[in-house]
N, C-alpha and C positions, 0 to 999 in steps of 0.2 A: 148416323154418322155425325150430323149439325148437333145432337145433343151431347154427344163424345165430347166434341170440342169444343163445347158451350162450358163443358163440366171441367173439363182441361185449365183452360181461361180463366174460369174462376177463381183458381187458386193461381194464377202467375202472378198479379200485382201482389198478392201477401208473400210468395216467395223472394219476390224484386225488393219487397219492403225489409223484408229478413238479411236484405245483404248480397243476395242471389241473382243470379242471369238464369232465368226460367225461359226453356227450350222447348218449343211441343214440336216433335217432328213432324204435325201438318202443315206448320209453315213454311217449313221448307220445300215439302213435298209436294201440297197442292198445286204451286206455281212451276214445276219440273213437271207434274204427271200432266199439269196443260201444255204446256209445252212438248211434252214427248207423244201428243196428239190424242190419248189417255178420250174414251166418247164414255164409261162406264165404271166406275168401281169394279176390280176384277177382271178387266183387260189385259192384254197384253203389255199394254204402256206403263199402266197402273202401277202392274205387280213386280212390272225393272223400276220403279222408282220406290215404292211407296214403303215397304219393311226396309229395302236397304238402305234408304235415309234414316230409320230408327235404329238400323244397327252402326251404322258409321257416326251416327252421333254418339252414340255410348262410346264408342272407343275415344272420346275426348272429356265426357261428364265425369262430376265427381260422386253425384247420387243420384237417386232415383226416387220420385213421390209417386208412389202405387195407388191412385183415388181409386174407392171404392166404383162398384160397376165392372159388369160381363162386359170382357174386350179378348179376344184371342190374342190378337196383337199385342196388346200391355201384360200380358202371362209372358207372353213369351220374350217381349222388352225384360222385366223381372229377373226370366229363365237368364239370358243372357248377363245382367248386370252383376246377378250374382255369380256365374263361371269366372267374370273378371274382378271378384270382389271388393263390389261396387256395394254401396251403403244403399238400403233401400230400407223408407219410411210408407208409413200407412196413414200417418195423419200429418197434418199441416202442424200439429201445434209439436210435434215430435220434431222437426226439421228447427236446429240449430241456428242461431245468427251467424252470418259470416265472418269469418274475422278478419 
């Protein structure tokens, strides 16, 4: 899970640089799933906070960078973005300047 969002990270300052507000729904999440008393990944706590922070952020984004890497979660972030036809890129140098 620390190499998910090692590899997340990565690419945020190049998207900030592009123009962007780069979002990874564990920042928001990690500090809610502590608070909501969350002792395991896949708790109880966890699982009221941690997808439904990535789907409530999508209802406000305007795309989606899919990095490479096995994630359930980011399939199914993807699954959704595109129901609400939301732009979703696969490489970092595909993602646009902002204007």
């Amino acid at each position: 899970m620390q190499q998910n969002l090692n590899n997340l990270e990565a690419v945020a300052l190049p998207l900030f640089r592009k123009g962007h507000v780069p979002i990874i729904g564990e920042w928001i999440a990690l500090p809610l799933i502590h608070l909501a008393g969350s002792a395991k990944p896949g708790d109880a706590a966890w699982e009221e906070v941690q997808y439904p922070v990535a789907h409530r952020i999508l209802e406000k984004c305007d795309a989606v960078l899919r990095i490479t890497g096995a994630s359930k979660g980011a399939d199914e972030d993807v699954r959704i973005a595109k129901e609400r036809g939301l732009k979703i890129y696969y490489r970092i140098e595909d993602v646009p300047n902002a204007e």
